[in-house]
C-alpha positions in Angstrom: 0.0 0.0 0.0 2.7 2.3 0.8 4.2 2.6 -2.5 0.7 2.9 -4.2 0.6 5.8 -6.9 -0.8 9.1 -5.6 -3.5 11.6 -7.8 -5.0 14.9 -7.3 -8.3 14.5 -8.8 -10.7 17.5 -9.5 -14.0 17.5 -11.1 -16.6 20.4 -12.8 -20.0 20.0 -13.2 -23.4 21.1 -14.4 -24.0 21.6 -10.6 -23.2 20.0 -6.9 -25.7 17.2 -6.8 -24.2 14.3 -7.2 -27.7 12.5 -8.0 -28.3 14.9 -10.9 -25.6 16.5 -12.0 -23.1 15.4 -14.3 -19.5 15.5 -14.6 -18.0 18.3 -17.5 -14.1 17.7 -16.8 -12.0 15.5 -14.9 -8.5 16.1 -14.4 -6.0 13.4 -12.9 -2.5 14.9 -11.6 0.1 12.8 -10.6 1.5 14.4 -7.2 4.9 13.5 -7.9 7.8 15.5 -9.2 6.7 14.8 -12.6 3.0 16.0 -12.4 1.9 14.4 -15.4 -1.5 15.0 -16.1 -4.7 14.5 -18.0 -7.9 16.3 -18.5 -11.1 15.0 -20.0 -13.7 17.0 -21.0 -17.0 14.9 -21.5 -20.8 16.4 -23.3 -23.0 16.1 -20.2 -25.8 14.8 -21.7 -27.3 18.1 -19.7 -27.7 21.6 -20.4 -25.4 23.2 -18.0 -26.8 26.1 -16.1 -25.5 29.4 -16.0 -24.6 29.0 -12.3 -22.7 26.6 -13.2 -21.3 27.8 -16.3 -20.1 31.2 -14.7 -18.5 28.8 -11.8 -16.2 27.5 -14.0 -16.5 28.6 -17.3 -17.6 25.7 -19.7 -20.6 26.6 -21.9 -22.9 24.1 -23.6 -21.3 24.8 -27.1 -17.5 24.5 -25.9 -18.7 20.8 -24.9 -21.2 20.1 -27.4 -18.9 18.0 -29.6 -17.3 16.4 -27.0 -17.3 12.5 -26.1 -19.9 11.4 -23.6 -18.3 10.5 -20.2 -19.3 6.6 -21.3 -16.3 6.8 -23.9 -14.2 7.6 -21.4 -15.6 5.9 -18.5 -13.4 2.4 -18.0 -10.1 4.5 -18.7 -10.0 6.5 -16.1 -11.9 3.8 -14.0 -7.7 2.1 -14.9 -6.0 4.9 -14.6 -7.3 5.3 -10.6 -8.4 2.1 -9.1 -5.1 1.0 -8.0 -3.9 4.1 -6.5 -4.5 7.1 -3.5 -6.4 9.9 -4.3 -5.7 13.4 -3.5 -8.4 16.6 -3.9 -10.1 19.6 -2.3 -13.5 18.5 -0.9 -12.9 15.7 -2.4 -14.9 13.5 -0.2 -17.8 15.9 -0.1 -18.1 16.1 -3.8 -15.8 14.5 -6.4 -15.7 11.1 -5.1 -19.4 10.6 -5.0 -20.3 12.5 -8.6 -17.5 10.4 -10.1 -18.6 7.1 -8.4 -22.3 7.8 -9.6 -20.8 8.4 -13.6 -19.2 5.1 -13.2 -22.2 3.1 -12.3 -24.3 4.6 -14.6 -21.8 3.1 -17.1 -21.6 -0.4 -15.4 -18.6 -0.3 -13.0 -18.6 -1.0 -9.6 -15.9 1.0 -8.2 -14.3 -0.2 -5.0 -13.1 2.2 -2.6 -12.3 -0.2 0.6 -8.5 -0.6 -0.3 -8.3 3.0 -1.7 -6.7 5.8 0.6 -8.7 9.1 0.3 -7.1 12.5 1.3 -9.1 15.4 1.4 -7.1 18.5 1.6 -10.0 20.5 1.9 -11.3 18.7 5.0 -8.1 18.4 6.5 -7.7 22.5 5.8 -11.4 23.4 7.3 -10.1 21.8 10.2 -7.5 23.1 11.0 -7.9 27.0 9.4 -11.4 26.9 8.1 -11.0 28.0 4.6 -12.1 27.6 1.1 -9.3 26.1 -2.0 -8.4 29.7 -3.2 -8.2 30.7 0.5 -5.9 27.5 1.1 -3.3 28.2 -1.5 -2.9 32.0 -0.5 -2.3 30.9 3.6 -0.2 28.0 2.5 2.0 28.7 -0.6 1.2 32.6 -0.4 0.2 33.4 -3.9 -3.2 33.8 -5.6 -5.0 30.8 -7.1 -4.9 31.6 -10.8 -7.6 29.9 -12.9 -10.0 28.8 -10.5 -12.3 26.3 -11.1 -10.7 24.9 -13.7 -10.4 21.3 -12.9 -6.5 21.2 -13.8 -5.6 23.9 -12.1 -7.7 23.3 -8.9 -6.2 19.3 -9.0 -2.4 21.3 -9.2 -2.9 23.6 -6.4 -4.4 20.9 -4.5 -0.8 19.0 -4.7 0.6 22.5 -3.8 -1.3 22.8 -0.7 -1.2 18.8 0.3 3.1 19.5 0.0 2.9 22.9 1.7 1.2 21.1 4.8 3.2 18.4 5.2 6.3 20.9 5.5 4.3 22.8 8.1 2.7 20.0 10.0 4.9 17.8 11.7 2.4 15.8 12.8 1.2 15.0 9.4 4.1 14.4 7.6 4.9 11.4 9.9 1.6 9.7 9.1 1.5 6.8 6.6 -0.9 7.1 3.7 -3.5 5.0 5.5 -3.6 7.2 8.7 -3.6 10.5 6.6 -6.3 9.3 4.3 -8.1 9.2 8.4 -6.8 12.6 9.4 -8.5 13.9 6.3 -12.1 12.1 6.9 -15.2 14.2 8.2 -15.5 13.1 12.2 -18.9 11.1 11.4 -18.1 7.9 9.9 -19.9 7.8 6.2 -21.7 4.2 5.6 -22.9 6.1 1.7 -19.8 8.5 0.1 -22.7 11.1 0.2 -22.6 10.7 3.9 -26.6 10.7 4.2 -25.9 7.6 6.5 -23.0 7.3 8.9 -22.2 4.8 11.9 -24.3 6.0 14.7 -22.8 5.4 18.7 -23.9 2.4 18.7 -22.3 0.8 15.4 -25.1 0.7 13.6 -26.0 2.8 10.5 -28.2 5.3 11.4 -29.4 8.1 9.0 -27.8 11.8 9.0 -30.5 13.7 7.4 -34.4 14.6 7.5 -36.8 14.0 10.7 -34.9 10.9 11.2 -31.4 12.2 11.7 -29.9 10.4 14.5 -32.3 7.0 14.0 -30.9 3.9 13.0 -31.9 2.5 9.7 -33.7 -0.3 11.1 -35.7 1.0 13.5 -37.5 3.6 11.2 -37.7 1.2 8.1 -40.3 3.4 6.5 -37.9 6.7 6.4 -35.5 4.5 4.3 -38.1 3.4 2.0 -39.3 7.1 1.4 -35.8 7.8 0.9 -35.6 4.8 -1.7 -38.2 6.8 -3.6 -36.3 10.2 -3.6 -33.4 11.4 -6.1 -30.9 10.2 -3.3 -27.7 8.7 -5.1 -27.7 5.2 -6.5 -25.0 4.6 -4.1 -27.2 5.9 -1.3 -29.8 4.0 -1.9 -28.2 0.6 -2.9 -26.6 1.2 0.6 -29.7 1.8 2.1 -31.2 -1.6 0.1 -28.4 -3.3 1.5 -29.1 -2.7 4.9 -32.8 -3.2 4.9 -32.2 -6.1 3.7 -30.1 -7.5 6.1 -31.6 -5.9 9.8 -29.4 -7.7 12.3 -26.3 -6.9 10.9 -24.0 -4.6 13.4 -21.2 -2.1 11.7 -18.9 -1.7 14.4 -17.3 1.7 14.1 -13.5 0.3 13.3 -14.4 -2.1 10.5 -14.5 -0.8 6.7 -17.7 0.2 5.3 -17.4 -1.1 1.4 -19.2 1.1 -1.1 
């Protein structure tokens, strides 16, 4: 595991839902000395709203032509199964838009051996700021070209090497235990984090009238949910679990996606 390949991923999108929006580029960084990289840029399927558009700056005709993310889909599906992964918010956001792309196109992607570090998380945390805000504090210069999904993915590597040189603490870690230092403190059962590991070890849902309930003792919430534009990963999750009542997550053991 240790000398597993690390990337800075960073995805734009028609918008932040990972149930309905769609993914417009993906860039893959290698965070080595090298920084190799690759960006693809994918037609939606979607109009893209001007929110959107004015976030980042890709327009409906600039993508119009473009391949759908289908074409594209078991490439980078190689290019990143077998290694770490790197981003800003990248828990919060890419992770679960991406995973939700690649079942749509038939692939199960398996996270359990995969070491996630959010920079983002790890950042709020400890300074409570935003990307641009994190490569000003830590590498003191402005983030040019924000929002575009090559640049953010670079100045996320800047930021991830900037904190290891000023946290001590951190730069002892292994890849495994920084992947942890990076996590939100609930522990996510779905990547969209709508169900976590309650106190007692059991998945319990993190969202609605029944935030703080465990899955099985309000089976109708789930199934209301099941009927909702949650995630497919939410909601086979959710399947999985209804399905199997008397099974106990204890709060150190894996949760596979």
């Amino acid at each position: 595991m240790a000398d597993r390949q690390l990337l800075s991923i960073d995805i734009e999108a028609t918008g932040v839902d990972p149930a309905k929006d769609r993914i417009v580029t993906l860039a893959i960084v290698e965070a080595c000395e090298r920084w190799s990289s690759i960006t693809y840029t994918v037609n939606p399927g979607m109009p893209i709203p001007p929110d959107a558009t004015k976030c980042h700056g890709i327009t409906d005709d600039m993508v119009k032509n473009c391949p759908p993310f289908s074409q594209y889909a078991h490439e980078i599906h190689e290019r990143i199964r077998n290694s770490d992964l790197l981003g800003f918010n990248l828990t919060g956001f890419d992770i679960p838009i991406l995973w939700e792309e690649f079942f749509r196109c038939g692939i199960d992607w398996d996270l359990s051996q995969t070491n996630v570090i959010d920079a983002g998380i790890l950042f709020k945390k400890r300074e409570e700021r935003t990307l641009s805000a994190a490569v000003k504090f830590y590498c003191d210069r402005e983030l040019d070209g924000a929002h575009d999904a090559s640049n953010d993915a670079r100045a996320t590597i800047d930021v991830w090497q900037a904190m290891l040189a000023r946290y001590s603490d951190l730069r002892t870690l292994d890849r495994k235990s920084q992947a942890s230092a990076s996590q939100y403190e609930e522990k996510r059962v779905d990547l969209a984090g709508k169900i976590i590991v309650g106190k007692d070890g059991r998945p319990t849902y993190n969202i609605g009238k029944a935030k703080g309930v465990a899955v099985v003792d309000d089976r109708g919430f789930g199934n209301w949910m099941l009927g909702k534009d949650f995630t497919a990963n939410t909601k086979r999750v959710l399947r999985q679990i209804l399905d199997a009542p008397v099974a106990v997550v204890d709060s150190d053991d894996e949760i596979p996606f």
